[in-house]
MARRO-253265 format. One record per residue (C-alpha): residue in one letter; x, z, y. Coordinates in steps of 0.1 Angstrom, whole numbers, padded with zeros to 4 digits, always signed. Each point is the difference from the previous one (the first is absolute). Example, Ala and Ser with C-alpha at 12.3 -4.5 7.8 and 13.67 -1.06 7.14 Angstrom:
# MARRO-253265
a+0123+0078-0045;s+0014-0007+0034;
//
This chain:
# MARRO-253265
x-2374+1349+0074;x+0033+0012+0010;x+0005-0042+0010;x-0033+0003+0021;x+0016+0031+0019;x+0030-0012+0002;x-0015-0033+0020;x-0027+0021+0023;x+0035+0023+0007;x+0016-0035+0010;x-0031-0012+0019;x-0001+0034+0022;x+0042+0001+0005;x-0004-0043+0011;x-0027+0006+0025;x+0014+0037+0016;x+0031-0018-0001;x-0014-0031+0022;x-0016+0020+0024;x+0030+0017+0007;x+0015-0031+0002;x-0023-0017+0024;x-0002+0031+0024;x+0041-0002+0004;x-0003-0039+0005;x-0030+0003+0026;x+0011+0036+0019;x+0015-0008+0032;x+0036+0011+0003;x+0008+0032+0013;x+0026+0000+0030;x+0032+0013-0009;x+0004+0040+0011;x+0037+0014+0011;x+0010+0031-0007;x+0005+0027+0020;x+0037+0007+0012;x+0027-0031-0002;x+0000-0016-0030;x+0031-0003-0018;x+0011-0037-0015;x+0009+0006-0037;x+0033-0011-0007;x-0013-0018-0036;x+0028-0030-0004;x+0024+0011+0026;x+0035+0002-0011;x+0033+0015+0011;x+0027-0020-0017;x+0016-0016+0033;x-0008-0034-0014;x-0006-0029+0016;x+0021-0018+0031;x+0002+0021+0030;x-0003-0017+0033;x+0008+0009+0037;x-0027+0011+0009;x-0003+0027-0028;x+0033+0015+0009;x-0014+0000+0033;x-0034+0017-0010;x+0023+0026-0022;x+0021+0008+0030;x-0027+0004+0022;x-0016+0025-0021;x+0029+0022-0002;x+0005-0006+0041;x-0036+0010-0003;x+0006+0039-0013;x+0034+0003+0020;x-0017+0008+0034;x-0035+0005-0015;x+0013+0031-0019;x+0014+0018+0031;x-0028-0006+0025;x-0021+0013-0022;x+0024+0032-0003;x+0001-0001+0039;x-0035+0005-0001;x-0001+0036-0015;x+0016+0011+0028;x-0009-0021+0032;x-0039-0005-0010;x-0027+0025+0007;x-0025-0018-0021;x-0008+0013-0031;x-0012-0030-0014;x+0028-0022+0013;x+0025+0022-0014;x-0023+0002-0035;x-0001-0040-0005;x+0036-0002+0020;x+0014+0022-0032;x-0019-0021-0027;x+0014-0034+0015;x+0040+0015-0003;x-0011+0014-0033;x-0009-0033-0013;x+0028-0022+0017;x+0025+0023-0020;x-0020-0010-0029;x-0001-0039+0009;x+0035+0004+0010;x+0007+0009-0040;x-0019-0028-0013;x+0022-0024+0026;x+0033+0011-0008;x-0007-0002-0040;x-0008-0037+0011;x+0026-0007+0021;x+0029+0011-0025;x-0022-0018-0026;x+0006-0035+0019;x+0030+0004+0015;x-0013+0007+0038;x+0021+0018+0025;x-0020+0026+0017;x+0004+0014+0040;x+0009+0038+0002;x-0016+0005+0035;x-0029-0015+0021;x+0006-0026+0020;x+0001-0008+0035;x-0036+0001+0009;x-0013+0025-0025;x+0033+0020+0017;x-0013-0004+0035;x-0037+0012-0011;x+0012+0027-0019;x+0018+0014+0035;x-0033-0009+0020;x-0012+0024-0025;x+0030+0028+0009;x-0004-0007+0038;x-0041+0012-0001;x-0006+0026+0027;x-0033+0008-0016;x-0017+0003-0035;x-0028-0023+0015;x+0030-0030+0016;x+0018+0004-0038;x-0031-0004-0019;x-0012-0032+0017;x+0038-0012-0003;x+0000+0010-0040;x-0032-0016-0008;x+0006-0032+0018;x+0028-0006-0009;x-0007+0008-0036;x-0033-0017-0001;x+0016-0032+0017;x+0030-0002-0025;x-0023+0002-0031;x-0026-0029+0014;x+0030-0021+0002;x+0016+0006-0036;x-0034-0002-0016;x-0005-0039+0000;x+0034-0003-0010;x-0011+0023-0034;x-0022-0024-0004;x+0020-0034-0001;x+0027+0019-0019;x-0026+0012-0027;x-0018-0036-0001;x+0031-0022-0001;x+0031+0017-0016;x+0010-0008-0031;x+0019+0033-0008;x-0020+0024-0022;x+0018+0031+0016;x-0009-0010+0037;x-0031-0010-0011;x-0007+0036-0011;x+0019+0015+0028;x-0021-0023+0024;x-0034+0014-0020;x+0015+0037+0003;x+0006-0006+0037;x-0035-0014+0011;x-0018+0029-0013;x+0028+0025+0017;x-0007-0023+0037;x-0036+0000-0005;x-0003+0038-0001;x+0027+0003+0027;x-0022-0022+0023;x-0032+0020-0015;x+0017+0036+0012;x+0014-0012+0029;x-0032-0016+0012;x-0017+0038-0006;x+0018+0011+0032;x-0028-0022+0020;x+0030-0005+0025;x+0005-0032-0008;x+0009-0027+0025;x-0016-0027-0016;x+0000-0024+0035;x+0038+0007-0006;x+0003-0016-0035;x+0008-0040-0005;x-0024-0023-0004;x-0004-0029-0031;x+0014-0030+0008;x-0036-0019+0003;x-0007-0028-0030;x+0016-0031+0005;x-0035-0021-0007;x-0033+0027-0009;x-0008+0002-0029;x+0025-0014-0020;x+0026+0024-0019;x+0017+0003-0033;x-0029-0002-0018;x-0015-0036-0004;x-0037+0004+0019;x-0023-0023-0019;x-0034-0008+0024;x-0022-0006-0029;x+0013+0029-0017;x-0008+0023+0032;x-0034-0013+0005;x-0009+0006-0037;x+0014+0037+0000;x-0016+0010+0032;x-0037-0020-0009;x-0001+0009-0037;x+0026+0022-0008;x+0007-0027-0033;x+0022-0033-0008;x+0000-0030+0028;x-0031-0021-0008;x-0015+0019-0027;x-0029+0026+0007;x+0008+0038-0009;x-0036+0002-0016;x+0006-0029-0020;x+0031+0016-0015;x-0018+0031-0010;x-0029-0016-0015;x+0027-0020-0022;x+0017+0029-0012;x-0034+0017-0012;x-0012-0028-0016;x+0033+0001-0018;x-0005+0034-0011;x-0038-0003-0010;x+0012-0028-0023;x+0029+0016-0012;x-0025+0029-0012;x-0026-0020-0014;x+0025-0022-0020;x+0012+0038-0016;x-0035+0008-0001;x-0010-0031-0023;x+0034+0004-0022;x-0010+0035-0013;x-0035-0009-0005;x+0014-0027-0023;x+0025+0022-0016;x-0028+0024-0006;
//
């Protein structure tokens, strides 16, 4: 008796179990959803032990980031007092608040590997900081803060990026990670103004050949995804209908042992 139960239990469990099986192989996939507000990288694997060989370029990229809150800092200071915009001087505020706070995570890293860091902005960020002084109006120094704000982090963003693909440090890697997320909501905030001289910013450089890139384009490979949304040369359906048949017989081989058992 209690054998009998035991197998009808089994028999009920094997088939609720396939069903739910072949409704998750069969349900179309769902399209991914982001969240609301910026998402936030996690920083799972990313170390801080200044290992790894340090190359020009990342004692470039270190020194640019502290060049970076030398004149951001004070133009953003410059704005509580020459900007009549509340929400300039809001986002303004947040951006020196943060560079202070970027500025931290630099200097830990450049004493970490060695790096010699500038004390004040160079020439050019010097030059738009006094545009910024010379303003006769809230409206002239707002247009002069966000340009030259918005321009300045368009042009260290891509360099975040090479620096975060290609070093092999694990401190500027994490520095480089900490930085893109700071940039990206610089650009976000500065972008909120809606004074924005976009026709002002630089263009890409246009592709040498279209289409091609750093990652390997395969033909076959395209025309599957984009007809069949599967593997080059084999049909989606026929994929799904292998996997349930793989899970019907994997249940009625189970099926068959416990009727044997019992």
């Amino acid at each position: 008796m209690i054998a009998a139960r035991s197998s009808r239990r089994l028999r009920r469990s094997s088939v609720g179990v396939l069903a739910m099986a072949l409704a998750f192989v069969l349900a179309p996939a769902g399209v991914a959803r982001a969240a609301d507000g910026v998402p936030v990288p996690p920083n799972t694997g990313l170390t801080d032990d200044g290992a790894g060989t340090v190359s020009a370029a990342d004692k470039d990229f270190v020194i640019k980031v502290r060049l970076a809150g030398l004149w951001e800092i004070p133009a953003g200071n410059m704005a509580q007092e020459k900007s009549d915009d509340e929400n300039l001087r809001k986002f303004s505020k947040s951006i020196s608040e943060q560079h202070v706070i970027l500025d931290k995570f630099d200097i830990a890293v450049a004493k970490k590997l060695g790096i010699e860091l500038p004390n004040v902005p160079n020439n050019d960020q010097q030059g738009w900081l006094d545009e910024m002084a010379a303003a006769k109006t809230s409206k002239q120094f707002d247009q002069i803060y966000v340009d030259r704000l918005r321009a300045a982090h368009g042009k260290i963003f891509p360099a975040i990026g090479t620096i975060r693909a290609s070093t092999r440090n694990d401190s500027v890697r994490k520095l480089a990670q900490q930085a893109n997320q700071f940039v990206m909501t610089h650009m976000t905030l500065l972008e909120s103004s809606g004074i924005v001289d976009y026709g002002a910013l630089p263009t890409a450089a246009a592709p040498a050949v279209t289409g091609k890139g750093p990652v390997p384009v395969d033909n076959a490979m395209l025309a599957a995804a984009s007809s069949s949304g599967g593997v080059p040369g084999v049909s989606t359906s026929v994929i799904l209908l292998v996997l349930a048949g793989a899970l019907v017989a994997g249940v009625v081989t189970t099926m068959r042992i416990f009727r044997r058992g019992s």
